[in-house]
C-alpha positions as a LaTeX table, in Angstrom:
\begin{tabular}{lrrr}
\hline
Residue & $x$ (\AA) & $y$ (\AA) & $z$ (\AA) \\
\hline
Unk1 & 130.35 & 78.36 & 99.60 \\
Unk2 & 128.05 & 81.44 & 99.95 \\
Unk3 & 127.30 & 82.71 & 103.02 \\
Unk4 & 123.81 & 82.68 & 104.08 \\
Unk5 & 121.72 & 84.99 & 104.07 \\
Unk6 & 123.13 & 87.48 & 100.85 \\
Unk7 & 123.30 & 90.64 & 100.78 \\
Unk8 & 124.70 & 91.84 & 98.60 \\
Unk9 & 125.15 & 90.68 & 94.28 \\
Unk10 & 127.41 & 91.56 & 91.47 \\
Unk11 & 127.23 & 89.48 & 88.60 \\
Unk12 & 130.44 & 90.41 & 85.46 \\
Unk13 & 127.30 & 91.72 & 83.30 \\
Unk14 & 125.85 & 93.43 & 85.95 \\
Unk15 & 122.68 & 91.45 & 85.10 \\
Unk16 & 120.96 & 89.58 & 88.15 \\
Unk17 & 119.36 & 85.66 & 86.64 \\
Unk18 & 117.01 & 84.50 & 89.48 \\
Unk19 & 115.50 & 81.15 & 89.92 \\
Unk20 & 112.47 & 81.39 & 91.89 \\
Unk21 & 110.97 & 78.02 & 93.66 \\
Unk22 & 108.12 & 77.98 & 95.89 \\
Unk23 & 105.56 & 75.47 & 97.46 \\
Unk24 & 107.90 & 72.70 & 98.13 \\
Unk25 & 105.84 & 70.98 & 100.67 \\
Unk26 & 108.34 & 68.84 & 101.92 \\
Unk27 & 108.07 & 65.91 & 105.09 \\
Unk28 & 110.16 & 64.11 & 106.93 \\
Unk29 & 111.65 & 61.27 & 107.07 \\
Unk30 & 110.41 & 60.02 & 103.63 \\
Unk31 & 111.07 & 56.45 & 103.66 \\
Unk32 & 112.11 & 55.26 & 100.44 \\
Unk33 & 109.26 & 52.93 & 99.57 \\
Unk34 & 107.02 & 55.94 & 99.44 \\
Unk35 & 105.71 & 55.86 & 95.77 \\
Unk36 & 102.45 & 57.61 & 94.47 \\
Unk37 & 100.21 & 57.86 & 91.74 \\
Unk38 & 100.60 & 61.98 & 91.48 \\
Unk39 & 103.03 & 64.86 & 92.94 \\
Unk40 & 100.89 & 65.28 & 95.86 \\
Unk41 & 102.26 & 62.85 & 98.46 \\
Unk42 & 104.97 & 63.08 & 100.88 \\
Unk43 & 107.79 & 61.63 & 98.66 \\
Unk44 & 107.35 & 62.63 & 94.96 \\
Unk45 & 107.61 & 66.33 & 96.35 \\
Unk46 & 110.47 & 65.20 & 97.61 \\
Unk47 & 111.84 & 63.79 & 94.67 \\
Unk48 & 110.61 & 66.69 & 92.31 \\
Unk49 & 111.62 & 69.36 & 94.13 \\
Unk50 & 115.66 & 67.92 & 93.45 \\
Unk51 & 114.55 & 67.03 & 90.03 \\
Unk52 & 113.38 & 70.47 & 89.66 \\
Unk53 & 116.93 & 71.68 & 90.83 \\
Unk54 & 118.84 & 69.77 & 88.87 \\
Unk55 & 116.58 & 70.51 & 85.73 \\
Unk56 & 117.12 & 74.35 & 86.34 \\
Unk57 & 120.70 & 74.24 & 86.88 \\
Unk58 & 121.37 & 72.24 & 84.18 \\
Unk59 & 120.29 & 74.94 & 81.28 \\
Unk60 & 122.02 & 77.15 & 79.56 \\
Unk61 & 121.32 & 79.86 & 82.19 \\
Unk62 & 123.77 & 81.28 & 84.78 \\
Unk63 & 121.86 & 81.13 & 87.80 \\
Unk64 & 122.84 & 84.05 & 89.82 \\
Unk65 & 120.38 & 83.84 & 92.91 \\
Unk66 & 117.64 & 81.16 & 94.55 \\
Unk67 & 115.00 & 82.53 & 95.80 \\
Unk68 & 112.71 & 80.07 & 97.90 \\
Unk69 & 108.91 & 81.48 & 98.12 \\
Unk70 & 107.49 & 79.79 & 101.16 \\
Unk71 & 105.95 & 76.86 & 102.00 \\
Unk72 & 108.99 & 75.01 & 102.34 \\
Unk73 & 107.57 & 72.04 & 104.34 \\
Unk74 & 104.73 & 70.46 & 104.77 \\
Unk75 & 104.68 & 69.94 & 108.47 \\
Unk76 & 107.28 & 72.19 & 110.73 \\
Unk77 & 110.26 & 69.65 & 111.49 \\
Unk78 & 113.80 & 70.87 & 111.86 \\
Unk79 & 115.68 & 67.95 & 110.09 \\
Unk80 & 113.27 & 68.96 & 106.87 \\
Unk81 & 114.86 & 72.44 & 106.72 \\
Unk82 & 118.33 & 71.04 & 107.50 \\
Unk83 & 117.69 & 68.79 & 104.26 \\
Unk84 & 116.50 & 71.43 & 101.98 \\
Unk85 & 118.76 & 73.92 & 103.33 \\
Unk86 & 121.62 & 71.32 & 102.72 \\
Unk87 & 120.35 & 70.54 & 99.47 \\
Unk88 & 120.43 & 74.07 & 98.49 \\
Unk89 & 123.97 & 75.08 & 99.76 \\
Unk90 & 125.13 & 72.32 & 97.33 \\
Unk91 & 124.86 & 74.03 & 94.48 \\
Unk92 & 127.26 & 76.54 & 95.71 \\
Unk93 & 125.00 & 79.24 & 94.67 \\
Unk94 & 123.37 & 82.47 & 97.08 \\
Unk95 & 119.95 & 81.76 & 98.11 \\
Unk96 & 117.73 & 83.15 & 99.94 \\
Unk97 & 114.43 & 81.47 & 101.50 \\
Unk98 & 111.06 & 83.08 & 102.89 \\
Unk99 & 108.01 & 81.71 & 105.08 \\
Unk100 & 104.76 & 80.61 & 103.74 \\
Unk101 & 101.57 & 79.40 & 105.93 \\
Unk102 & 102.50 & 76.02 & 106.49 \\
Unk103 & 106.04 & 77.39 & 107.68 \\
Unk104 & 104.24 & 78.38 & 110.44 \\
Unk105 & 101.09 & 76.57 & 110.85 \\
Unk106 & 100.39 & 72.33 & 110.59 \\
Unk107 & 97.30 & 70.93 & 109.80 \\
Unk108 & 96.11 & 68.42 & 111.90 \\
Unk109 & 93.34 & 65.93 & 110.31 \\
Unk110 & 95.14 & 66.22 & 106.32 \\
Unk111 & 92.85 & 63.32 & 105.33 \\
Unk112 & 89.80 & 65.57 & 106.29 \\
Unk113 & 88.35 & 68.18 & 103.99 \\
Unk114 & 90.26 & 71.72 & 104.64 \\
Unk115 & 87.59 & 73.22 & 106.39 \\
Unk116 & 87.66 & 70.05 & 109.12 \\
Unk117 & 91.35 & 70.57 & 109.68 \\
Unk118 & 92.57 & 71.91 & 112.78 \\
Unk119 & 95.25 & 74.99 & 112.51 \\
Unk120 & 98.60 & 74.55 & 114.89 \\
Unk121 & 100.32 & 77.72 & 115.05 \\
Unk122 & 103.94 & 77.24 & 114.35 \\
Unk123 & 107.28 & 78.81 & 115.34 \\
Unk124 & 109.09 & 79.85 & 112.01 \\
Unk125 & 112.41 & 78.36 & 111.56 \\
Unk126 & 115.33 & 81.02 & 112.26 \\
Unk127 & 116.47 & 80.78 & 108.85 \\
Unk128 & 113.61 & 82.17 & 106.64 \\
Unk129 & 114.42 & 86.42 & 106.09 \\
Unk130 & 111.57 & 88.87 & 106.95 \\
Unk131 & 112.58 & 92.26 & 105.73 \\
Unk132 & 115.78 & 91.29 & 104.07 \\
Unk133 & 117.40 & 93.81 & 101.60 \\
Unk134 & 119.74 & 92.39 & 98.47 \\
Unk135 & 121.79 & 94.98 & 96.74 \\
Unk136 & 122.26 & 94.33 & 93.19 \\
Unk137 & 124.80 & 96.02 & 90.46 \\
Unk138 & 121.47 & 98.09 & 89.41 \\
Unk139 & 118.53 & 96.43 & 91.39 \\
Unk140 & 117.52 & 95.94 & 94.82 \\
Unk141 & 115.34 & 93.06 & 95.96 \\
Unk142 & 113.40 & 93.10 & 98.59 \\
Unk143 & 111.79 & 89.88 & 100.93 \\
Unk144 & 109.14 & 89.59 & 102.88 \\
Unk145 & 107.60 & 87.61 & 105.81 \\
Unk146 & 103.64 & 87.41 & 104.77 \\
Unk147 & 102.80 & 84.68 & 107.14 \\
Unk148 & 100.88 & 84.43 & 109.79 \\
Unk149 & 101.15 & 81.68 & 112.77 \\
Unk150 & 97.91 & 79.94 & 112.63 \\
Unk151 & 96.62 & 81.20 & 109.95 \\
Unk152 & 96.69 & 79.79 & 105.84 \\
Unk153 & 95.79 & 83.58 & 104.89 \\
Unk154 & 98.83 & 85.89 & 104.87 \\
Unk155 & 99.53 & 89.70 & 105.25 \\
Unk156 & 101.73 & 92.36 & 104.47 \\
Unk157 & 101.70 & 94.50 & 107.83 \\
Unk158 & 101.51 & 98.07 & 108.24 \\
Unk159 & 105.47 & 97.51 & 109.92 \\
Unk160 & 106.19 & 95.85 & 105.98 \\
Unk161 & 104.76 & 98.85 & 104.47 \\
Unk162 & 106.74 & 100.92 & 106.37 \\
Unk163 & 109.95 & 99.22 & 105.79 \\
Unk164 & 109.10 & 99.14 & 102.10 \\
Unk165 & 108.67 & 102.76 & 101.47 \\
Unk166 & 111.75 & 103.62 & 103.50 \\
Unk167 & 113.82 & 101.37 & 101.20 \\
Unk168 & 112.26 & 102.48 & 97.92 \\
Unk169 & 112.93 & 105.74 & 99.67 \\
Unk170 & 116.46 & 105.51 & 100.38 \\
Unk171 & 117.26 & 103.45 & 96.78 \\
Unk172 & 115.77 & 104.41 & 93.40 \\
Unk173 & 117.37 & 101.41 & 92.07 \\
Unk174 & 114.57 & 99.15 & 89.86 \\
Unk175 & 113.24 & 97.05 & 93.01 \\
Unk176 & 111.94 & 93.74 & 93.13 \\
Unk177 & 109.36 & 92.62 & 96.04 \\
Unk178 & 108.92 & 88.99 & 96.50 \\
Unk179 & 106.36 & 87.09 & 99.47 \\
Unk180 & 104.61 & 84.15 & 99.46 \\
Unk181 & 101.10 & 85.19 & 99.76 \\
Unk182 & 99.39 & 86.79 & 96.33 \\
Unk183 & 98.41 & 90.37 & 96.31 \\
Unk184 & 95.93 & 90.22 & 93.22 \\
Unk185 & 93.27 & 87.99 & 93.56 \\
Unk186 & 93.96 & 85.15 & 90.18 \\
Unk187 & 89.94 & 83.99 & 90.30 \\
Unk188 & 89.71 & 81.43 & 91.93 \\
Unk189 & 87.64 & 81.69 & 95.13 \\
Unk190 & 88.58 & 79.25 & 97.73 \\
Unk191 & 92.52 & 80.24 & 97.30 \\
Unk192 & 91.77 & 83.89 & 97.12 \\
Unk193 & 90.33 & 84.09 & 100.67 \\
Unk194 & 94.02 & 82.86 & 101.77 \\
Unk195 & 95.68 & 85.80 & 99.85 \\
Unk196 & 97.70 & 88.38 & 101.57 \\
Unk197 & 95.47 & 91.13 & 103.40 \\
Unk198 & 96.09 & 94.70 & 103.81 \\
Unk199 & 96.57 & 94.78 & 100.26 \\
Unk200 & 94.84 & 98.00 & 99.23 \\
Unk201 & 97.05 & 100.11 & 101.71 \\
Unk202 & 100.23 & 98.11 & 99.97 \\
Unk203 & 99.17 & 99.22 & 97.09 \\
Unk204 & 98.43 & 102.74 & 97.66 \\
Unk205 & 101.82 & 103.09 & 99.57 \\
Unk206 & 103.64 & 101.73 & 96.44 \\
Unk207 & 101.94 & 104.15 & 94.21 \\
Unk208 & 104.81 & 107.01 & 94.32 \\
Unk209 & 107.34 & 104.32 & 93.45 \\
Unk210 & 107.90 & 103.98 & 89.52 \\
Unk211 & 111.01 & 102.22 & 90.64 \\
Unk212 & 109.21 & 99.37 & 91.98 \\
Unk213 & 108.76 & 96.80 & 88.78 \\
Unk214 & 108.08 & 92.97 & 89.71 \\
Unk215 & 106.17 & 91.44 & 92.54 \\
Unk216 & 106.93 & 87.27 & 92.71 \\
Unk217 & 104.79 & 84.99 & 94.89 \\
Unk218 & 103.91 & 81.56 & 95.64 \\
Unk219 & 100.96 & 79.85 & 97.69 \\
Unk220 & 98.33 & 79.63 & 94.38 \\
Unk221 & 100.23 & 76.51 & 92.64 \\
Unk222 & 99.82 & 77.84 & 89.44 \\
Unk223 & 101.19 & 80.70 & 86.56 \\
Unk224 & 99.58 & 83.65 & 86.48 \\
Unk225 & 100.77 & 87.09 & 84.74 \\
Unk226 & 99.08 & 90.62 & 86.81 \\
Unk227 & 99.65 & 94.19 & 86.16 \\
Unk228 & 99.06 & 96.60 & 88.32 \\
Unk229 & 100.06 & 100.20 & 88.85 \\
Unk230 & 102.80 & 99.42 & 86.33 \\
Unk231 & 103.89 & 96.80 & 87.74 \\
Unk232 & 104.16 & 92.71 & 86.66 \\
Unk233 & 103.23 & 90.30 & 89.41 \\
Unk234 & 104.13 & 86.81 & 88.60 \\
Unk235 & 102.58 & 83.74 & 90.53 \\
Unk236 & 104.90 & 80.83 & 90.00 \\
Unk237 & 104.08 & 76.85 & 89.99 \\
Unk238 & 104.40 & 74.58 & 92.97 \\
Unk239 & 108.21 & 72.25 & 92.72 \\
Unk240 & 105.51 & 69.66 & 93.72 \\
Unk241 & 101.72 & 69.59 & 92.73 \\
Unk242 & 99.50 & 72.06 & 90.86 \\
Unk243 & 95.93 & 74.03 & 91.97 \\
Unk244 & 93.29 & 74.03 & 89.03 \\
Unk245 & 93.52 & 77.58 & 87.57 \\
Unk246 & 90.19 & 79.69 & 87.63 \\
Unk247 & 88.50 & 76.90 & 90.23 \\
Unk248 & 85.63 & 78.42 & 92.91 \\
Unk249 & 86.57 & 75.14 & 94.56 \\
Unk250 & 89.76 & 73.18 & 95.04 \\
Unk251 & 91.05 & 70.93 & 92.74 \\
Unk252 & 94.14 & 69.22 & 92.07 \\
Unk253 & 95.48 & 70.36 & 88.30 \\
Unk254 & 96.01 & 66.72 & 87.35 \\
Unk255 & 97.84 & 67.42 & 83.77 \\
Unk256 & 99.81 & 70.14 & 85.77 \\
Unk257 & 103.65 & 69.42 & 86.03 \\
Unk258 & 105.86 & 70.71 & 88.81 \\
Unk259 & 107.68 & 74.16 & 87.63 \\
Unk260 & 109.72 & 76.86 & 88.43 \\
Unk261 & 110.47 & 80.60 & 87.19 \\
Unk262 & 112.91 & 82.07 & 85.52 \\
Unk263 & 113.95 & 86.16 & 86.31 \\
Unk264 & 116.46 & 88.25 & 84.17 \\
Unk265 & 116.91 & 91.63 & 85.77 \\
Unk266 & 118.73 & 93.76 & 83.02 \\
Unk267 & 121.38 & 96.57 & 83.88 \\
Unk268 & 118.74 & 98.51 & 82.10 \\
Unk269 & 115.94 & 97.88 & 84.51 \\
Unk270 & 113.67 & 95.49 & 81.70 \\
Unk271 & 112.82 & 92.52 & 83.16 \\
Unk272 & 112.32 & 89.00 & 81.15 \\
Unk273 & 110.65 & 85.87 & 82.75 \\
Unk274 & 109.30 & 82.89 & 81.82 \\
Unk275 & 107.84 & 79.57 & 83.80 \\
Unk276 & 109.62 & 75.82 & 82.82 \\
Unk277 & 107.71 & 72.69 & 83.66 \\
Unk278 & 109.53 & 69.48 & 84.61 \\
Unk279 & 110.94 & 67.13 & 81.98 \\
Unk280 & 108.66 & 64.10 & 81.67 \\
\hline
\end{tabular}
């Protein structure tokens, strides 16, 4: 079994396949009885997030690397990371899993409208990376910690930026940056006030990099293709349940199935991708 976190990949074509899942928004204990009408309760994003596993891993893809985007649970319990984590070392292959906002922060009052809900600040489980370096055959990814305790919002510190450059410094490998919060706003109002701050100063600290070629990110629940500065950002659908695109307010995307991303890193430093949806 692989040990946890990697560091370090080398695949026989030298080509890194990632799967990237995000938004999982699981609870525990989820009695069995649960049932619901959509993906947004406690036990269909239980149930979807496996389903979305077992989907993934069952195409004709070598899967060469997990990579878990944030928001792993709903509501910060121990025994719900010990079940995803022990989900996830079952398919015997390296993974590697980030915070998002409700990794470090419960809402207290869910059956209120969000602005009612009280924010509980949140110790982060041990196991989600901040600042963790993989080596690939010809790429380097790089993970970071854009949550804040208390907060929804995220941001990628000055101390990130720092530890960024001096990688991209060190390495002129094709690099791969992935957090949960978004770094492009994706126009929708009430989710882009909970994006990532700092952002411009991210940006203009990248600049010198040409090496730098793919951001990833969860948090918006929805797929969304940005360029910036030469450089693709992908936002990746929720394992569970799906935000409206292009909404001012929230809103549920009703007809929007739980997904996941797909990443082929080339030895040649092009990049393919592409989003699946659940089988219904």
């Amino acid at each position: 079994m692989p040990s946890y976190p990697v560091n370090k990949i080398s695949t026989p074509d030298e080509q890194i396949n990632i799967l990237q899942i995000t938004d999982l928004h699981l609870s525990t204990p989820v009695a069995a009885h649960i049932n619901g009408s959509g993906y947004n309760d406690a036990g269909n994003c239980q149930r979807s997030f496996e389903t979305v596993l077992q989907q993934a891993l069952s195409e004709d893809i070598r899967c060469d690397l997990i990579i878990v985007t944030g928001d792993l649970v709903n509501k910060v319990r121990l025994a719900t990371y010990d079940h995803i984590f022990a989900v996830l070392q079952a398919t015997n292959i390296p993974f590697v899993c980030i915070a998002g906002n409700h990794d470090v922060t419960d809402e207290d009052g869910e059956h209120l409208p969000f602005f009612q809900r009280s924010l509980v600040a949140q110790p982060a489980d041990s196991r989600l990376l901040s600042r963790h370096r993989i080596e690939g055959d010809h790429w380097q990814l790089l993970l970071l910690d854009s949550s804040i305790t208390g907060k929804v919002a995220g941001e990628v510190t000055t101390t990130d930026i720092d530890w960024l450059c001096d990688c991209l410094d060190a390495c002129d490998k094709p690099a791969l940056i992935a957090l949960h919060h978004h770094i492009i706003p994706v126009d929708s109002d009430w989710i882009d006030t909970h994006m990532a701050t700092n952002t411009e100063s991210f940006w203009e600290h990248m600049a010198p990099f040409e090496h730098l070629q793919v951001i990833i990110s969860g948090h918006t629940h929805q797929e969304q293709v940005r360029y910036r500065q030469g450089v693709t950002v992908y936002s990746t659908p929720s394992t569970c349940y799906q935000f409206k695109p292009y909404s001012h307010d929230f809103a549920y995307d009703e007809s929007g199935l739980p997904g996941y991303r797909w990443l082929q890193l080339a030895n040649n430093g092009k990049v393919a991708s592409w989003v699946e949806r659940l089988d219904t």
